[in-house]
C-alpha positions in Angstrom: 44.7 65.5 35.4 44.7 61.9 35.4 42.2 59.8 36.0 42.4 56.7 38.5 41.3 53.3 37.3 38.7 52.9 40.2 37.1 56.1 39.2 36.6 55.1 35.5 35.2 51.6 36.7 32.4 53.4 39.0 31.7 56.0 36.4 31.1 52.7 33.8 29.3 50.7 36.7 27.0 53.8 37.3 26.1 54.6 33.2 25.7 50.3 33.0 22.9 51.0 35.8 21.1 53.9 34.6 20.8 52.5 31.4 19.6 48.8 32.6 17.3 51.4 34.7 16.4 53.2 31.9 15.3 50.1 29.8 13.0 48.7 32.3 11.3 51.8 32.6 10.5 52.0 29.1 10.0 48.3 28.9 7.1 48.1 32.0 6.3 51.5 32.4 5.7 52.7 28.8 4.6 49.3 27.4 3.0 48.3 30.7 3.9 44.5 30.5 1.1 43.5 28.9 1.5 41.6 25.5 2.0 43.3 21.7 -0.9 42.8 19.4 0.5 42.8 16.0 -1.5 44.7 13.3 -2.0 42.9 10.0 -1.5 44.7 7.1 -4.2 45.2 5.1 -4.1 43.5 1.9 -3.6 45.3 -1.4 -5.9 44.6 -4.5 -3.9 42.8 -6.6 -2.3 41.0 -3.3 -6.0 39.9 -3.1 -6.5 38.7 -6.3 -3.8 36.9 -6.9 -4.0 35.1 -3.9 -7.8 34.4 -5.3 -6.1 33.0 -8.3 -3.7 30.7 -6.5 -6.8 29.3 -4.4 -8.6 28.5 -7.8 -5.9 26.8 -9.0 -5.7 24.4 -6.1 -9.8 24.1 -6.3 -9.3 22.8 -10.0 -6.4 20.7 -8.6 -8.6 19.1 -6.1 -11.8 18.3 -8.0 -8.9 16.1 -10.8 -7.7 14.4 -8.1 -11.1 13.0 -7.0 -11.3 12.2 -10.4 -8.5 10.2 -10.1 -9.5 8.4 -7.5 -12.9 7.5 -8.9 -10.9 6.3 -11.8 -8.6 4.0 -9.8 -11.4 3.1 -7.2 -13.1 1.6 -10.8 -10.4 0.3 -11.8 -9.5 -1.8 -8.7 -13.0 -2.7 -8.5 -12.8 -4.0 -12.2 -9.5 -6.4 -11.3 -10.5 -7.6 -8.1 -13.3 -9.0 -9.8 -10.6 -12.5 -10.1 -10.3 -12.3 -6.5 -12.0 -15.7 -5.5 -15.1 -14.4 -3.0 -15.8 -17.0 -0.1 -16.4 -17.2 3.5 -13.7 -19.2 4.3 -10.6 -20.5 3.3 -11.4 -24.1 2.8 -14.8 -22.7 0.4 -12.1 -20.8 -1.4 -10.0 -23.8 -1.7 -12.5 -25.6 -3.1 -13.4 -23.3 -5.6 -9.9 -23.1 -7.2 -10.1 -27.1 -6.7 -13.0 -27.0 -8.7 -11.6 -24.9 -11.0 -8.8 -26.9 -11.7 -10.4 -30.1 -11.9 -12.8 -29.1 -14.0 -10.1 -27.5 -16.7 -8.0 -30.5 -16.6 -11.4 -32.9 -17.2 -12.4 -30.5 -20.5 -8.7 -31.5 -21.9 -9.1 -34.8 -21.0 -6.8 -35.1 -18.3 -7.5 -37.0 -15.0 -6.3 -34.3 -12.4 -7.8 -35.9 -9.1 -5.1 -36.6 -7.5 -4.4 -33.8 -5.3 -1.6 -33.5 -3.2 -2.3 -31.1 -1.1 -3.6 -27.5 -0.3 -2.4 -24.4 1.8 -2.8 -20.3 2.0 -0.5 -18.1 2.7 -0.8 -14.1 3.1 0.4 -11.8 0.6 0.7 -8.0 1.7 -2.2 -6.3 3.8 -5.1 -7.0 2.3 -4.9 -10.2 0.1 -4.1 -13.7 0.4 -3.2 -16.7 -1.9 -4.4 -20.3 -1.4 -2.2 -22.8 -3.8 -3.7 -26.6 -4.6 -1.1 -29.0 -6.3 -2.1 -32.0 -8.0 -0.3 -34.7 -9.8 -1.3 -36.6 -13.5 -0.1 -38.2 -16.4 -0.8 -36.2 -20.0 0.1 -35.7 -23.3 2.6 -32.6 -23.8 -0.2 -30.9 -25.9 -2.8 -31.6 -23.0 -1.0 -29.5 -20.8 -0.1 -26.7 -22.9 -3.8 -26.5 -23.4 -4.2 -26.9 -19.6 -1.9 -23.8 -18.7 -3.4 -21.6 -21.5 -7.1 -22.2 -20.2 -6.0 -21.6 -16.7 -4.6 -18.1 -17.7 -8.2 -17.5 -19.9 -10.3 -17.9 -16.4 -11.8 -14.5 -14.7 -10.3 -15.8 -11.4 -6.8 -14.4 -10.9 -4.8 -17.9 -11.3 -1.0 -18.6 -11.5 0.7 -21.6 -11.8 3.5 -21.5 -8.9 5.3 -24.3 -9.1 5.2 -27.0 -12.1 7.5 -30.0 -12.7 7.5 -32.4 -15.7 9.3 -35.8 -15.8 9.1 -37.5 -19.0 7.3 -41.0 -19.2 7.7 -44.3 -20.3 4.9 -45.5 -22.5 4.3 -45.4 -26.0 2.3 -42.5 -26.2 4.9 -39.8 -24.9 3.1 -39.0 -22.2 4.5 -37.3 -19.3 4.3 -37.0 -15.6 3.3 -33.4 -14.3 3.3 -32.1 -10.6 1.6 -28.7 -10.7 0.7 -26.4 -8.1 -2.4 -23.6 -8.9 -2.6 -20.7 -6.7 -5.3 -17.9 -6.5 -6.2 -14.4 -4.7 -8.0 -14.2 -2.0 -9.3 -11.7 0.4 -6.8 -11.4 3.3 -9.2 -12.4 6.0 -9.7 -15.4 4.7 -6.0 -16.6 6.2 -6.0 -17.8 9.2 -4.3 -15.8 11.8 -1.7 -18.7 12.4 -0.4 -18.3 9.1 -0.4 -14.6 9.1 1.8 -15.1 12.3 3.9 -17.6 10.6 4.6 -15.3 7.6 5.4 -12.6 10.0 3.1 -10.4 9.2 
């Protein structure tokens, strides 16, 4: 006997709603609603101890590390020692000023003429003040001037340096050199550090 298409769509419609029936029974009567607590399983022995291991490995990691940074804690210590240590900027200034004067006097050249003195900042925590100064040497002089400047505990670079040749008998020659040196950041005013961007 054949079947009709309506019949076939009620008998579907009725299965679809006994079974949608059926899973929310089983789903808030059985269960009741409330939430699942999920059961760890329990560890095995050797689970357990290798776990153990892999924890004492990262313990013996660990403690190198804080050797390592000891080390390098040491280390910067021992190089920011050339870092020149003032209150201010101008003190610091005049310490490199001093510096440089004082070099350029013990290889008898007369390096008072400055031409000026500024500071600039140089990533977050350190600064650099520079002092340039013009004089008449020999060419040995200042080769003797550069080396000693290198020789000092204070971090020094010459930035900028220009030689002309001179005129007189004794082959002198005219230098215009600028000396910079590290300082501490805070030392920089804040204009400059707003000037550089930073």
């Amino acid at each position: 006997m054949p079947l009709e298409v309506g019949s076939v769509n009620r008998r579907t419609l009725v299965f679809l709603v006994c079974g949608v029936a059926l899973i929310l029974i089983l789903r808030f009567g059985v269960y009741g609603g409330g939430p699942q607590t999920v059961v760890a399983a329990t560890d095995s022995i050797p689970m357990a101890e290798k776990r153990l291991a892999r924890l004492r490995q990262l313990e013996a990691t660990v403690s190198g590390k804080e050797q390592l940074v000891v080390h390098a804690k040491a280390e910067l210590a021992d190089r920011e020692q050339g870092v020149l240590k003032a209150d201010t900027e101008a003190q610091a200034q005049a310490q490199l000023l001093e510096i440089t004067q004082t070099i350029a006097k013990a290889n008898g050249i007369d390096a008072r003429g400055s031409q000026g003195l500024s500071g600039q900042p140089i990533g977050d925590d350190y600064g650099e003040i520079s002092y340039t100064v013009a004089f008449t040497c020999a060419i040995e002089q200042l080769v003797n001037l550069l080396t000693a400047l290198g020789d000092q505990p204070a971090i020094l670079a010459t930035s900028e340096i220009s030689v002309n040749g001179g005129n007189d008998k004794k082959k002198n020659v005219q230098v215009r050199l600028t000396v910079s040196a590290i300082v501490p950041r805070k030392l920089i005013p804040k204009t400059q550090r707003g000037a550089a961007g930073l």
